[in-house]
N, C-alpha and C positions, 0 to 999 in steps of 0.2 A: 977756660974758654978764651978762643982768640978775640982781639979785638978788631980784628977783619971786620965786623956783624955791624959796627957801629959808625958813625958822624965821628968826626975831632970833636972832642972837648974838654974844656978844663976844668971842670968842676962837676959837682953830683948836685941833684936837685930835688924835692920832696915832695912823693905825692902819696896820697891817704888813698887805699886803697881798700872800700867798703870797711873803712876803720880802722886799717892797720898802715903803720908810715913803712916806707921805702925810699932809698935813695938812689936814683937811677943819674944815669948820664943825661945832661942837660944838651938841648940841641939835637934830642934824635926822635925820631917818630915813637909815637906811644907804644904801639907792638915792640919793638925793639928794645924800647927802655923797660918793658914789662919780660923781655927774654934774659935780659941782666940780671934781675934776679929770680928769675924760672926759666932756668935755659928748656925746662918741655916744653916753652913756647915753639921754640924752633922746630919741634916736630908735630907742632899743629897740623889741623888740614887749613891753612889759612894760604889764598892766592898772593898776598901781598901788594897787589892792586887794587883791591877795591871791588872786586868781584861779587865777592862769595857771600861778602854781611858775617863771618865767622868772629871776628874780631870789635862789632857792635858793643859801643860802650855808653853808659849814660856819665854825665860827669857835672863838676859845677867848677871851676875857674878860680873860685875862692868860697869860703864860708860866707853861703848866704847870696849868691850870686843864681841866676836865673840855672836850673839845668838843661844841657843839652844834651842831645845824639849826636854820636861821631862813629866814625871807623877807626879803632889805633891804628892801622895803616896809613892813616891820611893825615892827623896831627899828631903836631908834637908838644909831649909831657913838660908842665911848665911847674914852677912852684911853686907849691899849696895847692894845686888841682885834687879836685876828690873828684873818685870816680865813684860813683853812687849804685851802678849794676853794672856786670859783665854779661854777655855771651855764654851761654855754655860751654862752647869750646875754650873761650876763653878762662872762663873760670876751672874750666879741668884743669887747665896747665898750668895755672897757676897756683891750685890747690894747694900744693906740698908748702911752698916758699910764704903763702897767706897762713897756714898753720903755725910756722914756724917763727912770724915773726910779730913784734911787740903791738899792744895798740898804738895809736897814735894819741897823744895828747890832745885833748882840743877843748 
């Protein structure tokens, strides 16, 4: 996959994702760093504005920190963020790459 898709960055960043770690590009919006490692994000129905609510995430910041609602189109994935629910659509696309990868320690 090219890396057109993405922000500059120098490093990978950690997030737990309904229990399982991923390391994505630091410095790019949550959708994006969630295409890094499910590029069927990219053929979501997702507007990439802030339109549609396809891409509605719940998340917490850190272990133990207050949860919120967000759009991954609108923030960007930091580390140690757990994202606690996805979207449907979201979670479709990300199905394969969430199966296939490790729990996360916590």
């Amino acid at each position: 996959m090219s890396d057109d898709f993405y922000e500059p960055y120098d490093r990978l960043v950690r997030l737990i994702v309904m229990g399982r770690a991923f390391d994505v590009p630091a410095d790019n919006l949550l959708l994006r760093q969630l295409q890094f490692v499910a590029p069927d994000v990219g053929m979501g129905r997702y507007c990439w504005n802030g339109e549609c609510r396809y891409c509605e995430v719940q998340y917490q910041a850190a272990p133990g920190a207050p949860e919120y609602t967000a759009l991954a189109c609108r923030i960007k994935g930091t580390q140690g963020m757990r994202l606690t629910k996805l979207a449907p659509e979201v979670k479709y696309n990300v199905a394969e790459a969430w199966a296939a990868a490790a729990p996360a320690d916590e």
